[in-house]
KOLFIMAR-8643 format. One line per 5 residues: number of its first residue (from 1); their letters; for each residue x, y, z of N, C-alpha, C. Coordinates in pm, whole numbers. Atoms other than C-alpha are relative to their C-alpha. Last residue first. Example, Ala and Ser with C-alpha at 12.3 -4.5 7.8 and 13.67 -1.06 7.14 Angstrom:
2
2 = SA = -82 -119 -6 1367 -106 714 -77 109 73; 89 -119 0 1230 -450 780 90 120 0
END
This chain:
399
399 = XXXXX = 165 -12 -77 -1404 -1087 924 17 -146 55; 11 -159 -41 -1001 -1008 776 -181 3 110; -35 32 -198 -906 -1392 755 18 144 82; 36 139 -93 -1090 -1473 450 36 17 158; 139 -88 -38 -1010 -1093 267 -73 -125 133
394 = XXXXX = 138 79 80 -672 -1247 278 -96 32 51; -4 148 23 -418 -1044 487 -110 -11 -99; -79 94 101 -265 -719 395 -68 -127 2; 77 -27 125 -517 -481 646 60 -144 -142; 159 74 21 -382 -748 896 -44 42 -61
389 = XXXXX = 13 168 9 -22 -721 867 -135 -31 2; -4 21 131 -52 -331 819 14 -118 -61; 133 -20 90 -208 -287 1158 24 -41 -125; 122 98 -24 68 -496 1311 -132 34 -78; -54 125 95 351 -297 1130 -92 -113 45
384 = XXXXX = 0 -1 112 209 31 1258 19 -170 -91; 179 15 12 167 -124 1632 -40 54 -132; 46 137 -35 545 -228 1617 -171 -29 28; -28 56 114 634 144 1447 -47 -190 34; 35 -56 80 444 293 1757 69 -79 -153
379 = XXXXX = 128 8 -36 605 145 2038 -70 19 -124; 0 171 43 980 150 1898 -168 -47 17; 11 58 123 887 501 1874 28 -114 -26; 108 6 28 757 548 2209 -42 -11 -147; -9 -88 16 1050 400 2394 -118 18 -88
374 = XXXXX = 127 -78 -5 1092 110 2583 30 132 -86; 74 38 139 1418 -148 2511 -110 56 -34; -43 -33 111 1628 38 2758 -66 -69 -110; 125 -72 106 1393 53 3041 71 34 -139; 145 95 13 1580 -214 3263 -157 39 -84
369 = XXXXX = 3 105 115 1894 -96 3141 -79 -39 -8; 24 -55 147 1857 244 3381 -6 -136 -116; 143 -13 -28 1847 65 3721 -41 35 -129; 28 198 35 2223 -65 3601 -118 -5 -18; -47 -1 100 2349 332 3589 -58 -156 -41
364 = XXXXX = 82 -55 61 2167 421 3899 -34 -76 -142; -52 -134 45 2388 203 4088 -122 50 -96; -42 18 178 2181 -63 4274 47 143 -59; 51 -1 101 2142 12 4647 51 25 -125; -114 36 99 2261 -228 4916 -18 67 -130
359 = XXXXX = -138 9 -66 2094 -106 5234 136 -13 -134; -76 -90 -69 1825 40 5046 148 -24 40; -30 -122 136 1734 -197 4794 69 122 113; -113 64 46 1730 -488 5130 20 79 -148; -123 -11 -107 1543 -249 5318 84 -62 -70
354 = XXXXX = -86 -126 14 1289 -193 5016 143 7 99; -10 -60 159 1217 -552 4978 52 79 35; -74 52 28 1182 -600 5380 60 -11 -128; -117 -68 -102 964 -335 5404 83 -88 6; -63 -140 70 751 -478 5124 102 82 69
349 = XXXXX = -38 18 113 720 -801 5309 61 92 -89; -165 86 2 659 -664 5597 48 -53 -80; -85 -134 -47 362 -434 5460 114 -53 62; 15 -12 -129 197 -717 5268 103 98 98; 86 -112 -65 88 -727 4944 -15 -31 146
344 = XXXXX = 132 13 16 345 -1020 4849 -68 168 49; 24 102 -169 720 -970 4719 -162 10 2; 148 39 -9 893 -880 4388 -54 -35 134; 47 93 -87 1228 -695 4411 -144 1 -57; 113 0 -61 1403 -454 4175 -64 -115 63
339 = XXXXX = 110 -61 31 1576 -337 3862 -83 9 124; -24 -146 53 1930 -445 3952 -125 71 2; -19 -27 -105 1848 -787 4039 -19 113 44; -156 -27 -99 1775 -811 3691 -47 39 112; -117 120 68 1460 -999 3513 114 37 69
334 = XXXXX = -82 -13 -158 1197 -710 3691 110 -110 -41; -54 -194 6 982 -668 3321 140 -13 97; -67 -66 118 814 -1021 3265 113 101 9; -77 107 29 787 -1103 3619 79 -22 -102; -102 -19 -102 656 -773 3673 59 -82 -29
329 = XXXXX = -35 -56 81 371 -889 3341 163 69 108; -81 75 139 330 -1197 3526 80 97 -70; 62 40 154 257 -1065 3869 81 17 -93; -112 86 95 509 -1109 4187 -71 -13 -143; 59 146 -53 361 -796 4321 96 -113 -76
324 = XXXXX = 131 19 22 582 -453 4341 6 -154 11; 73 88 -97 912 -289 4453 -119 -34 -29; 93 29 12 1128 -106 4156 -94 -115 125; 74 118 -7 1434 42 4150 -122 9 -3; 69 43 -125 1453 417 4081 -55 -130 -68
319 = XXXXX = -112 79 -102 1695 506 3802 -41 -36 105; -71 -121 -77 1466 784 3602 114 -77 104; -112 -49 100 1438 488 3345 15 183 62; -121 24 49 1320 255 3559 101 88 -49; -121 -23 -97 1069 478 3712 124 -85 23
314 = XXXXX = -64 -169 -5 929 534 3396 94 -28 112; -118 15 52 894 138 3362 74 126 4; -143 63 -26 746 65 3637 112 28 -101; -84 -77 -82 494 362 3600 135 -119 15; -157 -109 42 417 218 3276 45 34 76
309 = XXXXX = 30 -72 -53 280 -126 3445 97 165 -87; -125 -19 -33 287 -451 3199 -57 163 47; -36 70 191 -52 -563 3216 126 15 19; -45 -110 86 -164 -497 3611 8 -61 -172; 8 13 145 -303 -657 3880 31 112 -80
304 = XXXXX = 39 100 28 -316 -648 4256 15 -52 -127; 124 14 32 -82 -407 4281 -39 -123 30; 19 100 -56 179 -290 4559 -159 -69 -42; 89 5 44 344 -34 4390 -67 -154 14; 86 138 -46 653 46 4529 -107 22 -13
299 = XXXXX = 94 -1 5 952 288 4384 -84 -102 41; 48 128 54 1264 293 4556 -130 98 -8; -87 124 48 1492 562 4618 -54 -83 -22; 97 107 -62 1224 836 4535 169 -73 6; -20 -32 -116 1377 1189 4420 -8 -122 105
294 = XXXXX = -169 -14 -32 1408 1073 4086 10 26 106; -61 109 -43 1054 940 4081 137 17 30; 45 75 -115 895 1250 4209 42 -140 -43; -12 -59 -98 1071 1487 3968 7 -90 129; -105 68 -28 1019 1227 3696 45 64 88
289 = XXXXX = 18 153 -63 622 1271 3720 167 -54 38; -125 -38 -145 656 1643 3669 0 -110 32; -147 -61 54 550 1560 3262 93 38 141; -90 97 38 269 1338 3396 115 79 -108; -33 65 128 104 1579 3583 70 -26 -96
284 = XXXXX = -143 -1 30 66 1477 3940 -10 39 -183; -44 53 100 -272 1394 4098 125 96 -100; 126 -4 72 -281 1452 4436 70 -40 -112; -31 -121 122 91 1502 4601 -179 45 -65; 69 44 74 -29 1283 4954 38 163 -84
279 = XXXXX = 50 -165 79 266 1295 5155 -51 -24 -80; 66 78 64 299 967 5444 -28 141 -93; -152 47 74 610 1107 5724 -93 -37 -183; -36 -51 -3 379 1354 5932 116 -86 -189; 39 -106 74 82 1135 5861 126 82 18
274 = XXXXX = -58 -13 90 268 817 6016 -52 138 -117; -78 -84 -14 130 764 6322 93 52 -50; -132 23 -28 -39 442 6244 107 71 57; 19 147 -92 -369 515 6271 104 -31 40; 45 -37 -149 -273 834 6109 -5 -34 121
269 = XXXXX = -153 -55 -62 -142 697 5788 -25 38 131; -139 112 -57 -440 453 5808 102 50 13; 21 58 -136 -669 756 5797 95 -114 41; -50 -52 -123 -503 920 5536 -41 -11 97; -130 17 10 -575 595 5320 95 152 104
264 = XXXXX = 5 99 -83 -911 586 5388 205 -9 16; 60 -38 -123 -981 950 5273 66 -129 108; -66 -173 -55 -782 944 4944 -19 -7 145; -4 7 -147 -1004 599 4850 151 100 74; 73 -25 -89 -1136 763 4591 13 -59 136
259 = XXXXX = 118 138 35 -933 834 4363 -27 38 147; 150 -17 -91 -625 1097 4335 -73 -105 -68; 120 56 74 -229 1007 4211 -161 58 85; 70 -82 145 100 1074 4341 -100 -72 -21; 134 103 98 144 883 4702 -9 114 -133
254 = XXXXX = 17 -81 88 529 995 4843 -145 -68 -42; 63 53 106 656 809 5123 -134 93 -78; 116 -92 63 908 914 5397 -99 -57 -114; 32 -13 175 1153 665 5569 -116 102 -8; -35 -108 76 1266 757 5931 -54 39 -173
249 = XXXXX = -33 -89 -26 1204 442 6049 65 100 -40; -103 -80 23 1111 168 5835 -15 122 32; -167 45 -6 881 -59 5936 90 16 6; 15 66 -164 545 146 5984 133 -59 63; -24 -105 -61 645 259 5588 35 2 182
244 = XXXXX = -118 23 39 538 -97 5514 122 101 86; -4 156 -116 181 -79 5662 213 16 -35; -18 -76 -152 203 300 5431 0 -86 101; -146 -30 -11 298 49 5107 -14 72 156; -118 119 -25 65 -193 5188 119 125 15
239 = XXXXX = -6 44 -114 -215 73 5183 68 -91 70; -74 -79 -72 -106 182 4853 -14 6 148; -51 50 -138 -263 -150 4715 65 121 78; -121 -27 15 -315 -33 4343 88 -24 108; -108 103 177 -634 -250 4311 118 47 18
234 = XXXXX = -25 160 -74 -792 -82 4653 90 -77 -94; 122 103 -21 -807 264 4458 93 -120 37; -3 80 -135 -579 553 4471 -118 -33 18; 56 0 -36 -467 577 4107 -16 -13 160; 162 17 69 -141 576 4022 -91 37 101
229 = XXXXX = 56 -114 141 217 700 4115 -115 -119 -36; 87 95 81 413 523 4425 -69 84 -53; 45 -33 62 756 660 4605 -140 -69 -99; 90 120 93 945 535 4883 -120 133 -94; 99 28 75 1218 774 5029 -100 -89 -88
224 = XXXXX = 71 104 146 1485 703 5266 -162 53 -9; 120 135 -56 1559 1048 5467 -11 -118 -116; -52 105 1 1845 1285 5332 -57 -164 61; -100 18 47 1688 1573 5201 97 -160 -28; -117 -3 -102 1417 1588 5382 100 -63 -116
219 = XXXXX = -47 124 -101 1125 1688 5131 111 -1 64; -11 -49 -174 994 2005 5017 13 -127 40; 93 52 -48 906 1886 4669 32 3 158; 155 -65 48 1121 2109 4485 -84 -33 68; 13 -101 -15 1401 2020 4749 -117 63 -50
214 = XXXXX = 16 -3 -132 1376 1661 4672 -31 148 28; 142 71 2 1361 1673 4320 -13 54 132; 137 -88 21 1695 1906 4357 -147 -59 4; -19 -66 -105 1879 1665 4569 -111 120 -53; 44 84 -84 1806 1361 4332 -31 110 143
209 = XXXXX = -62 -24 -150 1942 1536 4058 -125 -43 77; 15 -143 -37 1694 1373 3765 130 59 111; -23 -29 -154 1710 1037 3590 56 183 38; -126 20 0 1482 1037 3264 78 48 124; -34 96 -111 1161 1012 3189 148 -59 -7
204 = XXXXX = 79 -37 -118 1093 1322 2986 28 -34 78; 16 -132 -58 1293 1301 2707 -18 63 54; -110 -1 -55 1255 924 2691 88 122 -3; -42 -62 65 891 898 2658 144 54 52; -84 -66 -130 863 544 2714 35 150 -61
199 = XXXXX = -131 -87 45 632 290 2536 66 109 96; -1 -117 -15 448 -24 2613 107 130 -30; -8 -52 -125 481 -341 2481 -6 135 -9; -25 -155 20 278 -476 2237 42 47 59; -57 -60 -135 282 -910 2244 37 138 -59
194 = XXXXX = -169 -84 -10 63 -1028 1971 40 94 117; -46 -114 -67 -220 -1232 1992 117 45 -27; 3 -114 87 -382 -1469 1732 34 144 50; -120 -40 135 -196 -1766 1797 0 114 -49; -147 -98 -39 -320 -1756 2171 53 6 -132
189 = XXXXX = -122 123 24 -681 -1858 2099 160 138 13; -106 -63 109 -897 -1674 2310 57 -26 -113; 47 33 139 -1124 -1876 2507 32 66 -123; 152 -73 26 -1121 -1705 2826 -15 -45 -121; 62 39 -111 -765 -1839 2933 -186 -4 -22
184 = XXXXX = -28 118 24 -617 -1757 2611 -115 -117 114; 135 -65 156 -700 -1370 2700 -12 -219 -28; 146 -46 -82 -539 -1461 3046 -127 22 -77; 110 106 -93 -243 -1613 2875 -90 25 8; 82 78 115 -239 -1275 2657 17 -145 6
179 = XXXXX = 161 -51 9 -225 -1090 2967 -31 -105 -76; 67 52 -80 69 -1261 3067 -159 -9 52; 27 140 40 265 -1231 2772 -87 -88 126; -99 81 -33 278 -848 2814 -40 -136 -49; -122 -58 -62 109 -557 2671 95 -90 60
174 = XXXXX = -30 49 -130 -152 -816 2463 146 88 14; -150 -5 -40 -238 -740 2072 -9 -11 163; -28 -52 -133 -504 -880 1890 138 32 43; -124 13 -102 -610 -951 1536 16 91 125; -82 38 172 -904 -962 1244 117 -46 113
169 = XXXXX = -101 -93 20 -1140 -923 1569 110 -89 -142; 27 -65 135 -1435 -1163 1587 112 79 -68; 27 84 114 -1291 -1420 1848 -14 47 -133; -129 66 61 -1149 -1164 2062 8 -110 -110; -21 -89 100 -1515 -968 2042 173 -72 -48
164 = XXXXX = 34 -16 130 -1685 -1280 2135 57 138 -82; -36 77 29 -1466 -1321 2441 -68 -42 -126; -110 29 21 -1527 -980 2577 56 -83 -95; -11 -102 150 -1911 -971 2479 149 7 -24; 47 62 141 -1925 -1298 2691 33 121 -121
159 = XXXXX = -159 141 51 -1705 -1160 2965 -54 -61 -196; -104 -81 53 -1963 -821 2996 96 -136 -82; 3 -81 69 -2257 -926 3143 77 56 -107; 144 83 55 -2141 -1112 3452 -39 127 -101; 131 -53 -53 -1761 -969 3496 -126 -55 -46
154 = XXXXX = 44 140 -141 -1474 -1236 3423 -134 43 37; -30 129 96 -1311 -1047 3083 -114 -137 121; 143 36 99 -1478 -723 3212 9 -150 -74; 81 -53 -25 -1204 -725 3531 -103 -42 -156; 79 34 -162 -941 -904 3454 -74 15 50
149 = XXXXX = 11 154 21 -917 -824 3079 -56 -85 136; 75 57 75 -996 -474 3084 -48 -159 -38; 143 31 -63 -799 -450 3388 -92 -28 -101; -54 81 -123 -466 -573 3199 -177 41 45; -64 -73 -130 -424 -392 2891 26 -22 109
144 = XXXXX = -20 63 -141 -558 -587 2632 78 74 51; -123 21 -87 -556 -420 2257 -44 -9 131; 34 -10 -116 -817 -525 1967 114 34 72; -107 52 -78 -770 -483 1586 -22 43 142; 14 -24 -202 -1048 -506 1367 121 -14 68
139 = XXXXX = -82 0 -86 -1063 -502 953 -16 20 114; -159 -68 -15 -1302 -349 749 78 -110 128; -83 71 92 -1634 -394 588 132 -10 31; -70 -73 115 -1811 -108 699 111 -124 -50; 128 -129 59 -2112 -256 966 139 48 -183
134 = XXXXX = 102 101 80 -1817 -566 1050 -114 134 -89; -57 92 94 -1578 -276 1144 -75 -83 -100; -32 -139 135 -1811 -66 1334 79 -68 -127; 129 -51 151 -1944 -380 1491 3 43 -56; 58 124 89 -1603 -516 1572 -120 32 -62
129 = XXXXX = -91 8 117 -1497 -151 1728 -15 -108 -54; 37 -132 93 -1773 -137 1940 105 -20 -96; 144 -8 104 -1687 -494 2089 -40 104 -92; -14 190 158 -1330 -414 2137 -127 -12 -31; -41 -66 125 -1393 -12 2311 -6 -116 -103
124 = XXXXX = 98 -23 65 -1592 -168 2623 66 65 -121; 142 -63 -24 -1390 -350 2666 8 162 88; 17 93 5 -1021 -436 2527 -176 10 40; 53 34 -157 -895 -118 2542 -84 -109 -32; -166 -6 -47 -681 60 2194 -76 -88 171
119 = XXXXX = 82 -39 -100 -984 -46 1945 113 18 151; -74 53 -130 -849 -28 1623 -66 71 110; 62 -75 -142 -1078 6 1329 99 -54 73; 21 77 -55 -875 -59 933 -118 85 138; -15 147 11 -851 63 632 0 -120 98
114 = XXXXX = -60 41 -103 -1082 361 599 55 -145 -36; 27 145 -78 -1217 522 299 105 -37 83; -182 80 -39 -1167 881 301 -10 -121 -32; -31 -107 23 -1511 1082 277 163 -46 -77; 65 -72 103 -1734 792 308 88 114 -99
109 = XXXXX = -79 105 98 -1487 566 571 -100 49 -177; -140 13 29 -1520 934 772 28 -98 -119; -38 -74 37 -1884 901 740 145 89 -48; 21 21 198 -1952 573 772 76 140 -59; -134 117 91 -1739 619 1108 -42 24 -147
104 = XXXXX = -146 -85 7 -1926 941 1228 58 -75 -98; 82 -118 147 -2310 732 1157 136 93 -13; 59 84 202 -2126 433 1351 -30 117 -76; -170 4 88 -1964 605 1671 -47 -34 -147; -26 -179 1 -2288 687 1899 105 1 -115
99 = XXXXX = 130 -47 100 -2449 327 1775 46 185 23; 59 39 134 -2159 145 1844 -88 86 -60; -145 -76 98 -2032 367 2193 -15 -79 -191; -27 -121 10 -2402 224 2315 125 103 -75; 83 41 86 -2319 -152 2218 -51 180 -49
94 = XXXXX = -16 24 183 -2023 -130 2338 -85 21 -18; -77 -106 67 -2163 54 2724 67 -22 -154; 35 14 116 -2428 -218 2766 61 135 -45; 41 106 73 -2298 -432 3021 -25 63 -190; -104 102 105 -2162 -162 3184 11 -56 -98
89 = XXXXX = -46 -10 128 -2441 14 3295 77 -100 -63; 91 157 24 -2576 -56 3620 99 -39 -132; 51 128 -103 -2362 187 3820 -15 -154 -36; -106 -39 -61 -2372 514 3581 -82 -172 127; 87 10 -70 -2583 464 3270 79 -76 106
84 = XXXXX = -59 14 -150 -2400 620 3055 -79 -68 61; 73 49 -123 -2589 711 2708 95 -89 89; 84 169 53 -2310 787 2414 -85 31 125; 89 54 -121 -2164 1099 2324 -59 -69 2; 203 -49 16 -1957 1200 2017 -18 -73 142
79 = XXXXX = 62 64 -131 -1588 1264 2067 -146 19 -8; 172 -5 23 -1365 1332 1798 -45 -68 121; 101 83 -126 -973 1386 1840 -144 31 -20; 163 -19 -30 -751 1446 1538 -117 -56 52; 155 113 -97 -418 1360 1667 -90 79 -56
74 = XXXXX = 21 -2 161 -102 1658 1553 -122 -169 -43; -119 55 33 -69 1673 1950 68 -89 -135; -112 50 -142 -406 1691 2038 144 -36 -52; -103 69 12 -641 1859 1757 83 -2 134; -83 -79 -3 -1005 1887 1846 146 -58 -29
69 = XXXXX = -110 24 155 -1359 1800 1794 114 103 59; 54 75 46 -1608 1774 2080 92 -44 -108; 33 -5 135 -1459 1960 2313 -37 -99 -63; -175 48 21 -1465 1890 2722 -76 -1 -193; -100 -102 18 -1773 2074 2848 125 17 -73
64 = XXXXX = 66 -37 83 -2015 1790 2878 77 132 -66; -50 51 90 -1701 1640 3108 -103 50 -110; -91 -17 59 -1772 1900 3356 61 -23 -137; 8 -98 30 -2126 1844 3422 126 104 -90; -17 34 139 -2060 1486 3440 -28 124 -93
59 = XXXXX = -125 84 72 -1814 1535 3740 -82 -11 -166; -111 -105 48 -2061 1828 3872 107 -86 -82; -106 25 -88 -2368 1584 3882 125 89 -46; 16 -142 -70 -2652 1770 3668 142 -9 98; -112 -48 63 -2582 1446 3407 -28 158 62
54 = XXXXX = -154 57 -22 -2806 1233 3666 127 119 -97; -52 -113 -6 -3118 1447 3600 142 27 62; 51 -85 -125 -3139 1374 3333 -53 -79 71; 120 -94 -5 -2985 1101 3144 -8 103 109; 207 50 -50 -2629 994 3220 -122 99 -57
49 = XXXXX = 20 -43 -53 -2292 1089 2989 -145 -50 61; 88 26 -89 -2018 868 2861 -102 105 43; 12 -93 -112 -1760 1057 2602 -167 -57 40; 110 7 -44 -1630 824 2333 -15 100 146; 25 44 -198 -1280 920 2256 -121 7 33
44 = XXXXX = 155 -5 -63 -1258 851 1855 54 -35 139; 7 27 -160 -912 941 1739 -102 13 37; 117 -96 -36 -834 985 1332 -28 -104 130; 79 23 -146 -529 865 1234 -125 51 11; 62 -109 -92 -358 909 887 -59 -79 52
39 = XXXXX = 144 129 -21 -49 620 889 -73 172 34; 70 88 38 256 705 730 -113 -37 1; 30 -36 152 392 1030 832 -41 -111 -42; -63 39 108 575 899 1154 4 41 -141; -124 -14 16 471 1146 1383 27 -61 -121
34 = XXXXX = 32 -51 96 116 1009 1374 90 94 -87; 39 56 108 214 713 1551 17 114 -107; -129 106 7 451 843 1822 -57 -30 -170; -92 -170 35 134 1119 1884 106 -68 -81; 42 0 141 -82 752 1876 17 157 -32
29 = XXXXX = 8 85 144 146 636 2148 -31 -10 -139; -160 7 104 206 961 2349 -1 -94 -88; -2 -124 78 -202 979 2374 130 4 -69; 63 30 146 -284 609 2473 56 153 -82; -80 77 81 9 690 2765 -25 -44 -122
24 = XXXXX = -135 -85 94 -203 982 2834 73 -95 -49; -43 46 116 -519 766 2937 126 67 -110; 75 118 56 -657 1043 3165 55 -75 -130; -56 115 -19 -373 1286 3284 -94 -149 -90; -117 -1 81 -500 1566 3145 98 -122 16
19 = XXXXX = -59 94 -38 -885 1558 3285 123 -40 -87; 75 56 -111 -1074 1842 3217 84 -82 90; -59 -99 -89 -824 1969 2918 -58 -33 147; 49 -144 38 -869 1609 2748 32 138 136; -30 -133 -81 -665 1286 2758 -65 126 -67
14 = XXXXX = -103 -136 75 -754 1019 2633 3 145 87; -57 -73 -71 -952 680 2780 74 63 -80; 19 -69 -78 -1208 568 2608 57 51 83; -99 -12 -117 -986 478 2297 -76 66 133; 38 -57 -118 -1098 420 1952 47 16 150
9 = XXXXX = -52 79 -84 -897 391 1630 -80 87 134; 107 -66 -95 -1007 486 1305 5 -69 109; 4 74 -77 -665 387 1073 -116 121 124; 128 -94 -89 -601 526 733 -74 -78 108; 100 84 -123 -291 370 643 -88 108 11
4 = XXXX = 32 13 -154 -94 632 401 -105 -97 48; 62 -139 -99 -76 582 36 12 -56 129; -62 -80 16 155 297 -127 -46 147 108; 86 -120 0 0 0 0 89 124 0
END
């Protein structure tokens, strides 16, 4: 194919002015993409909202606000609106993002024709993207992430549309090799996955003075630091790490990220007597993110589940080990000594991890190898060369 790919690729999570952090790593990827000059893009971010008089709530009041059409970082982002239906919903959020996305799609594959749909989230974006596909004739490509799979791949309602959209799809991709077990697991078949790893923007995430971080962020200078960056919900465990903290005297610990359990979590610092030492940043955004890992001597992230994690790998490649679960895609990633400990979600455990990175800790210079194969153009030319393996195949093994 001589002309450019024309690739309609959805993504409920993206980043808009409302919410800048949301799904950014989908954003540097298909920035990475559109960079190249090969492939035009066009970026459907579905935008959820409830009936009256549910969409009066200030969170969905906000997001009615967030543009409808705009360019992101040479990205043309579209966002039509689908029915929400906050709680119950789930089940029938594809089917909804199908019928808000379809009359756009024809219209784009009208104006342009399109060569393929990629759906960058496994649900609720994979089903919608198989109907839009099947509806225009085209190609499907699905990507697994980790909760999408763990979560809607098992949920009542949802698993079946999961495991009929991996079946329908032209091809899949999986962030580690542990997801795409898990896809395998559900009736998958594993021949038709491909391993995608994540990307790194390596301009950004990169090791910092250690004395200035610190200082920007009003910390003690010379105290051990622990550091953790996501969400704060039950799944990311940051309540292991402050049990942990309990252990190690003098240490300090950094939470970047907001959610909703914010409240429970400065109550256990408390409980413990650890609010002086436990600093909640809020949410962080992800261009000061290497500030707060360079300053960190270990990072710890004490999930339940993940795909392969980007914060592990950013804070590889600012030189902060790594402390998290023994999961697959960690297992994958943590291969040197150098990089980092695995242990259980349990606050002695993890304090034993970081004590033994502390006492003996890895030169910067070694912590750094463990993100040398990430970056966002190796990312991006390995999800180009997948789309263009499946527009290419036999019309037989495209539906």
């Amino acid at each position: 194919m001589s002309r450019p790919l024309r690739v309609l690729s959805l993504s409920t999570l993206y980043p808009n002015d409302h919410t800048p952090n949301f799904g950014v790593f989908v954003e540097r990827q298909m920035q990475a993409v559109a960079a190249r000059g090969d492939v035009q893009l066009t970026l459907i971010n579905p935008i959820g909202l409830p009936p009256f008089p549910l969409s009066l709530h200030p969170r969905y009041r906000a997001l009615r606000g967030v543009a409808a059409v705009e360019q992101r970082g040479g990205v043309p982002v579209l966002r039509p609106r689908f029915t929400l239906l906050p709680g119950i919903g789930g089940r029938f959020n594809a089917s909804a993002i199908a019928r808000a996305v379809l009359p756009l799609a024809r219209q784009l594959h009208a104006d342009a024709p399109l060569d393929l749909v990629d759906a960058q989230f496994f649900y609720p974006d994979g089903p919608a993207a198989v109907r839009i596909g099947k509806a225009l004739n085209l190609p499907t490509s699905i990507k697994a992430r980790g909760a999408d799979i763990h979560h809607w791949g098992h949920a009542p309602g949802t698993a079946r549309q999961v495991r009929e959209a991996g079946l329908a799809a032209t091809g899949l991709l999986a962030v580690a090799g542990g997801i795409a077990d898990d896809m395998a697991a559900l009736g998958i078949p594993r021949d038709k996955i491909t391993i995608h790893r994540t990307g790194l923007d390596r301009s950004v995430f990169r090791p910092l003075d250690r004395a200035e971080a610190r200082a920007r962020l009003n910390l003690p200078a010379h105290a051990p630091l622990l550091a953790t960056v996501g969400a704060l919900i039950p799944r990311k465990g940051q309540t292991y790490a402050i049990e942990a903290l309990a252990q190690l005297p003098d240490a300090h610990l950094l939470l970047a990220g907001a959610g909703a359990d914010e409240a429970a979590l400065r109550a256990r610092a408390a409980a413990l007597g650890l609010a002086e030492r436990v600093h909640f940043l809020g949410a962080v955004p992800h261009g000061e993110l290497p500030w707060v890992l360079s300053a960190a001597d270990v990072f710890v992230l004490p999930t339940a589940s993940e795909g392969l994690a980007n914060a592990w790998v950013e804070a590889l490649a600012c030189g902060t080990p790594v402390v998290t679960t023994p999961i697959p895609g960690a297992q994958e990633l943590l291969t040197d000594p150098a990089w980092g400990r695995m242990t259980a979600r349990d606050g002695n455990a993890i304090a034993a991890a970081v004590r033994d990175l502390l006492t003996v800790p890895p030169a910067r210079a070694e912590v750094l190898r463990g993100a040398a194969p990430f970056s966002w153009e190796a990312n991006a030319a390995a999800l180009v060369e997948h789309w263009r393996r499946l527009v290419s195949a036999p019309l037989s093994e495209q539906h």
